[in-house]
C-alpha positions in Angstrom: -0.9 -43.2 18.8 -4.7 -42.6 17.8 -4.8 -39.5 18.9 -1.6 -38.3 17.5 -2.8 -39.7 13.8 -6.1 -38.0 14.4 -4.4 -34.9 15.5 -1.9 -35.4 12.5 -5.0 -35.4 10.0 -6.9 -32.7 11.5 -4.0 -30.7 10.7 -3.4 -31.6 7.0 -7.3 -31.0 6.5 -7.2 -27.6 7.7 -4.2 -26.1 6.3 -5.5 -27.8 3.4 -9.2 -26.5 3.5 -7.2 -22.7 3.3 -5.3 -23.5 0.7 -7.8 -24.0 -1.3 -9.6 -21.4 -0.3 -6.6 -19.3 -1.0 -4.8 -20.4 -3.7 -7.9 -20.4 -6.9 -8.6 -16.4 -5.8 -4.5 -15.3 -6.5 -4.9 -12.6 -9.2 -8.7 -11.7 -8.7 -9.7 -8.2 -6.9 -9.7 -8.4 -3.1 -6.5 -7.8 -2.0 -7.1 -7.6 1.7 -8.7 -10.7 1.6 -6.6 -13.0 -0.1 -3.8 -11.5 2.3 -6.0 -12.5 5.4 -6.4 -16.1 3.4 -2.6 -16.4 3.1 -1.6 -15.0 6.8 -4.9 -17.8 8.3 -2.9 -20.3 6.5 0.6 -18.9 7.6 -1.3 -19.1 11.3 -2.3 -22.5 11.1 1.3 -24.0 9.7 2.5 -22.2 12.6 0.8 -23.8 15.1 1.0 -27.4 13.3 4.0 -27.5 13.5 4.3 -27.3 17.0 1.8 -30.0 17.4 4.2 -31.8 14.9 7.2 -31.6 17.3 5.0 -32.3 20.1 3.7 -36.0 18.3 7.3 -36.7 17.3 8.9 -35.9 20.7 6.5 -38.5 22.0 7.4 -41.3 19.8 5.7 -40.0 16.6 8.0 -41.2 14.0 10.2 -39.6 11.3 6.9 -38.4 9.0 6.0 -36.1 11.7 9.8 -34.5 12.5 9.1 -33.8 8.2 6.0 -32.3 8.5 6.7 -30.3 11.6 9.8 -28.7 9.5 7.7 -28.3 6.6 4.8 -26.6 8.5 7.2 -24.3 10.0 9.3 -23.4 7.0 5.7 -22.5 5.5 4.5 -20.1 7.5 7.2 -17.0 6.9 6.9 -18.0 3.3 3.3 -17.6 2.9 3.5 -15.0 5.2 5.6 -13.3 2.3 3.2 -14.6 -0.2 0.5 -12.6 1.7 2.7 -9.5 1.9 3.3 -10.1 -2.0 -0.4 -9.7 -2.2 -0.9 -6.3 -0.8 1.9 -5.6 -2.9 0.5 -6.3 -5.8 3.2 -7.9 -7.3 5.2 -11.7 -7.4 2.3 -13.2 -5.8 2.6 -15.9 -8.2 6.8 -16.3 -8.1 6.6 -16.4 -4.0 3.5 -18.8 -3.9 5.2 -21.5 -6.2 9.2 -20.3 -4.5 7.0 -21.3 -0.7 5.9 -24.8 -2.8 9.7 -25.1 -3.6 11.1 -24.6 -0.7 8.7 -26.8 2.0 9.3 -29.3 -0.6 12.8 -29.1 -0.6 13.0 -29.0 3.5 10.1 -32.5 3.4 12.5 -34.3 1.3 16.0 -33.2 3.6 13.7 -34.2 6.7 13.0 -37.7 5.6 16.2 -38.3 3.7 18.8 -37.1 5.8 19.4 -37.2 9.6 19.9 -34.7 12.4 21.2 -32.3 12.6 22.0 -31.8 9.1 18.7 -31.4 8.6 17.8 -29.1 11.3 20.6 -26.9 9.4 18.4 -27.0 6.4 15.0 -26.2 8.0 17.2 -23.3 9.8 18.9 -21.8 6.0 14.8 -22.3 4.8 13.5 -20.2 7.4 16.3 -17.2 7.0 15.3 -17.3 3.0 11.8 -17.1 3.9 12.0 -14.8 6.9 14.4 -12.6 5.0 12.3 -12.6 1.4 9.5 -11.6 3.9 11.2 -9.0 5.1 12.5 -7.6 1.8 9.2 -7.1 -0.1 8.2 -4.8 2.3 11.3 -2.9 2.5 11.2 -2.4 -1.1 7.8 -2.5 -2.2 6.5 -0.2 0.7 3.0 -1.6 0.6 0.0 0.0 2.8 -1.1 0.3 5.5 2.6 1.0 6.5 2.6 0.4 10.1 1.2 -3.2 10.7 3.2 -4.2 7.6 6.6 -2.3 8.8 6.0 -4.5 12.3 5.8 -8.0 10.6 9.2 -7.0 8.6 10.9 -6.1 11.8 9.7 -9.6 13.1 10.3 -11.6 10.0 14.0 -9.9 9.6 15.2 -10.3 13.1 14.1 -14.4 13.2 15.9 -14.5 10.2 19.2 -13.1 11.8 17.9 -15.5 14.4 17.8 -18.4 12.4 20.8 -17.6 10.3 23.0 -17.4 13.6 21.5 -20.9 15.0 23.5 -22.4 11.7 26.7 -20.5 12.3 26.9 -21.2 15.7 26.2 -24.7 15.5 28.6 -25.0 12.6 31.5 -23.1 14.4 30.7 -24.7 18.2 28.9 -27.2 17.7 25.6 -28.4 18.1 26.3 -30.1 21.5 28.0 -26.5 22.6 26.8 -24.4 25.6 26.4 -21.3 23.4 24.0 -23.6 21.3 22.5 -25.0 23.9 22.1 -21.2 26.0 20.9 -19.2 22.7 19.2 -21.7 20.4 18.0 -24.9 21.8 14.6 -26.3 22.3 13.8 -23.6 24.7 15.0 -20.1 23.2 14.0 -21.5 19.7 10.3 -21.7 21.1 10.5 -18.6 22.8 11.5 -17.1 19.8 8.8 -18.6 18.1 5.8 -18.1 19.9 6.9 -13.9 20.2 7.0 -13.7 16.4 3.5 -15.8 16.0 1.9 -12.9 18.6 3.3 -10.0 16.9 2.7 -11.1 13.9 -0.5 -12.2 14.4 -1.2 -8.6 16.3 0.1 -7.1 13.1 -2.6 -8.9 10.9 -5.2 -8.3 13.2 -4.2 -4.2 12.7 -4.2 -4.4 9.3 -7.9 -6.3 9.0 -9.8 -3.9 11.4 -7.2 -0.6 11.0 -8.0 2.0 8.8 -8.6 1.0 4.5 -5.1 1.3 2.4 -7.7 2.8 0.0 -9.3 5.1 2.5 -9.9 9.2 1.7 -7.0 11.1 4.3 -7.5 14.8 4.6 -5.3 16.8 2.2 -2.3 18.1 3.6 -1.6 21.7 3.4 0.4 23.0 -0.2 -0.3 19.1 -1.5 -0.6 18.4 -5.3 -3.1 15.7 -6.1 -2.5 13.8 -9.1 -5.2 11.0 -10.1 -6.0 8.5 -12.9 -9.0 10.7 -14.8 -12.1 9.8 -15.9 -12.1 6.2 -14.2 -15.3 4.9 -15.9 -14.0 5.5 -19.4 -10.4 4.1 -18.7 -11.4 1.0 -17.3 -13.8 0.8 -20.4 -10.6 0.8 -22.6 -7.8 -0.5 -20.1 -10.4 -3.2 -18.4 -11.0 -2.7 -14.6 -7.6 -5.3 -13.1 -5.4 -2.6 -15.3 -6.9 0.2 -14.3 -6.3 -0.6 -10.6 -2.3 -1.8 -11.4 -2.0 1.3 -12.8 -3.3 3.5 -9.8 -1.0 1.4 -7.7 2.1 2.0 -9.7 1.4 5.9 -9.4 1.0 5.9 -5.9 4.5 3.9 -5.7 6.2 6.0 -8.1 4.9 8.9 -5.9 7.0 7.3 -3.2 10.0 6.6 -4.8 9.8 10.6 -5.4 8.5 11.8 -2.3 8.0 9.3 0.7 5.9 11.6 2.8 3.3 10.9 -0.2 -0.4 9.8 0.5 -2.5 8.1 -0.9 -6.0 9.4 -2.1 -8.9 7.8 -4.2 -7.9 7.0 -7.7 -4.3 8.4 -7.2 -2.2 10.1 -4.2 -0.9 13.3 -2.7 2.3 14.5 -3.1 4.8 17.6 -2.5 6.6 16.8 -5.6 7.5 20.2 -8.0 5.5 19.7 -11.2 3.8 16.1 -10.3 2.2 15.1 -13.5 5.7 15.9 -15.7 7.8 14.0 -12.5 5.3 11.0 -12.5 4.8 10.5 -15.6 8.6 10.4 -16.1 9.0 8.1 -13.4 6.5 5.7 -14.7 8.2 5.1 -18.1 11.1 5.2 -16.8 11.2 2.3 -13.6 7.6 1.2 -14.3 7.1 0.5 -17.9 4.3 2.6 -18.5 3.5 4.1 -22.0 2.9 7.7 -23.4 -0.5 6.5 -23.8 -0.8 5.0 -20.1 0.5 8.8 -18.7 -2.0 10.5 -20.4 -4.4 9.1 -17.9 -2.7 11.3 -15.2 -4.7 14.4 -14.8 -4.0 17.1 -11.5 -5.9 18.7 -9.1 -8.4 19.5 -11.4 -9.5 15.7 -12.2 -11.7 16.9 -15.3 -9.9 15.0 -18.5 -9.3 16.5 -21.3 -10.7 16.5 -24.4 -7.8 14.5 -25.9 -7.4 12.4 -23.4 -11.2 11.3 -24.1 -10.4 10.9 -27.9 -7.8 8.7 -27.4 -9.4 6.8 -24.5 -12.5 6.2 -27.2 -10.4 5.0 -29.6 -9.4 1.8 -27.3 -12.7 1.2 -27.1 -13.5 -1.2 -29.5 -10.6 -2.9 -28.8 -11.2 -3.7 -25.6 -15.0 -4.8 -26.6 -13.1 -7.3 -29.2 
């Protein structure tokens, strides 16, 4: 019993140690970073919560059957906090929704008995597999291939998971389908394959090539960019001035999904870019006629009224 307390604390220090590590840098410049923090800590719930089900399979009590459910429900959902951050957007909504929801599954564990809770944990992990899933359907974010891999993973355990609750609800938990397709066994099997491939997946996009990375042009490209960088994250302030490159180079998807990206801006086959983006932006990003004025094409020189209007944000922004 010593060893499975000690084992028990090791594991609340150290997915506590990356938390904080984490959680005080969400919002601050280095986005590949804080989604290596965020996946480490999706890792190590992971793994804890297999030593969890180890400890309470050998007599560890009802507070390690909670935290073995909790560990696991956590680890899709900061998974889809750290795909939030290479997003660049809900990183706050998911972090406190992954909160929510391990709290909500801690409480169910302790408070009501198998399997009804198991059919909790189960729903938890399809919302958290499947939210995991979505962000990256929708929000597309680079570099495409590692990130496309964890969605494929994350949306087929969710399938996975949602079918454990309609079988057991329809046969039975005690059934042979159950017991062939999602028991103990099939469940860890399932497991442990998404933990490698998504932990190859990670590992691809920390020594793959930068989302931010020059690509060579492609032929009959246009290249439209946010001009005069120095000046515009004088007035705008730096954080903006990067929000907005990343909302061009999605907008530049939404209108042509062979787009690529490029330093300050990104690369597209779209007829008359800077008219089509900057229409886009106002339109499904919010931007202003002052905020597409920044868009210059494949001559990145800005204009001379784009450095009038610029200045006069100037002092503002000092204030």
């Amino acid at each position: 019993m010593g060893l499975s307390l000690g084992l028990l604390g090791v594991c609340i220090v150290v997915a506590a140690a990356m938390l904080f590590l984490a959680m005080p840098r969400v919002g601050t410049p280095g986005p590949l970073t804080l989604f290596l923090r965020f996946a480490a800590v999706s890792g190590v719930a992971a793994v804890g919560s297999s030593a969890m089900y180890f400890i309470y399979g050998s007599g560890g009590g009802l507070l390690t059957l909670s935290f073995g459910d909790v560990s696991m429900v956590s680890a899709p959902a900061l998974l889809t906090v750290a795909v939030c951050v290479l997003a660049r957007r809900g990183v706050r909504r998911a972090a406190v929704a992954a909160l929510m929801l391990a709290t909500v599954v801690g409480i169910v564990s302790v408070v009501i008995p198998l399997p009804a809770s198991l059919a909790v944990k189960a729903l938890g992990l399809t919302a958290a597999c499947a939210a995991c899933t979505v962000v990256v359907v929708r929000s597309r974010p680079q570099p495409a291939g590692p990130l496309r891999l964890i969605a494929t993973v994350t949306g087929v355990y969710a399938v996975f998971s949602a079918a454990r609750v309609i079988v057991a609800g329809v046969a039975g938990w005690d059934s042979p389908l159950y017991a062939a397709a999602f028991s103990f066994g099939p469940t860890t099997l399932m497991g442990g394959l998404a933990v490698v491939l998504i932990g190859a997946a990670v590992v691809r996009v920390r020594f793959g090539p930068r989302p931010d990375a020059p690509r060579a042009r492609r032929s009959g490209g246009s290249v439209v960019v946010v001009g005069d960088w120095d000046l515009a994250a004088a007035a705008f302030g730096p954080h903006r001035v990067r929000q907005l490159v990343d909302d061009l180079r999605r907008a530049a998807r939404d209108l042509d999904p062979t787009a690529t990206d490029v330093p300050r801006g990104v690369e597209t086959h779209a007829s008359d870019p800077v008219a089509a983006l900057s229409a886009r932006l106002r339109k499904a990003y919010g931007w202003t006629v002052e905020d597409t004025i920044l868009l210059v094409g494949d001559d990145p020189q800005p204009s001379p009224s784009l450095k009038h209007r610029l200045g006069r944000r100037l002092p503002a922004a000092r204030d």
